[in-house]
C-alpha positions, 0 to 999 in steps of 0.5 A, a space after each residue: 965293873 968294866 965298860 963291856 959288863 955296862 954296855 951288857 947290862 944296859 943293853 940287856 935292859 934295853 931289851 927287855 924293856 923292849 919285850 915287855 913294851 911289845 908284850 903288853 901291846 899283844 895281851 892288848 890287841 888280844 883281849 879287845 879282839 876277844 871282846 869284840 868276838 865275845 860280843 859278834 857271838 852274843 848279836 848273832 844269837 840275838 839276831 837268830 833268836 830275833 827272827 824265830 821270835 818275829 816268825 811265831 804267831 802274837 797268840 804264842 807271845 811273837 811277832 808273826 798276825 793272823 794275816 801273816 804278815 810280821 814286824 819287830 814291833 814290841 820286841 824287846 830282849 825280855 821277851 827272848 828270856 836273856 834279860 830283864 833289863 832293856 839291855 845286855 850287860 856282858 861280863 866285860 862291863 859293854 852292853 847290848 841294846 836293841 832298837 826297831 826301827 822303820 815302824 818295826 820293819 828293822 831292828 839293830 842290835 848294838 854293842 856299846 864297849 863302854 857298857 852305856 847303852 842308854 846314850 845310844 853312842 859309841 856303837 862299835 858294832 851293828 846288825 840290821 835285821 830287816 826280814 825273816 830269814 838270816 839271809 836278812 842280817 846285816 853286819 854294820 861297824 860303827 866309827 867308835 876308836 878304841 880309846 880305852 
């Protein structure tokens, strides 16, 4: 081989390695994005869900009293039917926990990537639901890095 063919070849490797680096890098950012879009999905629906279920009457198995007045308190994802279990467990090995808070005045639904939801830790997302209306969800982002 002369030293044009060389330079070619290893010029020409150098390329697609080069692409390949890149390639992988954008398969990477995408599938974290549509994990966190997976997981935004399934916190809003649980947060809507949420809410009709702190609207309906307790008689009805909800969170609304006699007296009109209502709270998270008791609530936990069974009770919509999406899960047995405290926490969701998506497709992608993350979970989603529930927590009231403020003597059932709040509620947080959380998405854990590293699918522990039991620690509490490395919350990637948030949402506060504070009333009965979807004007009362608010989106939080947690300080977990992507490590993984």
């Amino acid at each position: 081989m002369g030293q044009q063919q060389l330079l070619l070849l290893v010029l020409s490797t150098v390329i697609v390695g080069f692409s390949i680096v890149l390639g992988l890098d954008a398969y990477t950012a995408t599938e974290r994005n549509a994990r966190k879009e997976m997981a935004n999905t399934k916190m809003a629906e649980i947060a809507g869900r949420a809410i009709g279920w702190r609207n309906t009457p307790k008689t009805m198995q909800g969170g609304r009293n006699t007296d009109g007045t209502s709270s998270f308190e008791g609530f936990e994802l069974s009770e919509l039917g999406i899960s047995e279990d405290p926490y969701l467990f998506l497709p992608d090995g993350s979970c989603i926990s529930c927590v009231v808070r403020n003597g059932g005045q709040q509620l947080d639904i959380q998405w854990q990537p590293n699918g522990d939801c039991e620690s509490g830790s490395d919350v990637l997302f948030k949402l506060e639901v504070t009333g009965t209306e979807l004007a009362d969800i608010t989106y939080v982002t947690g300080d977990y890095t992507w490590d993984q």
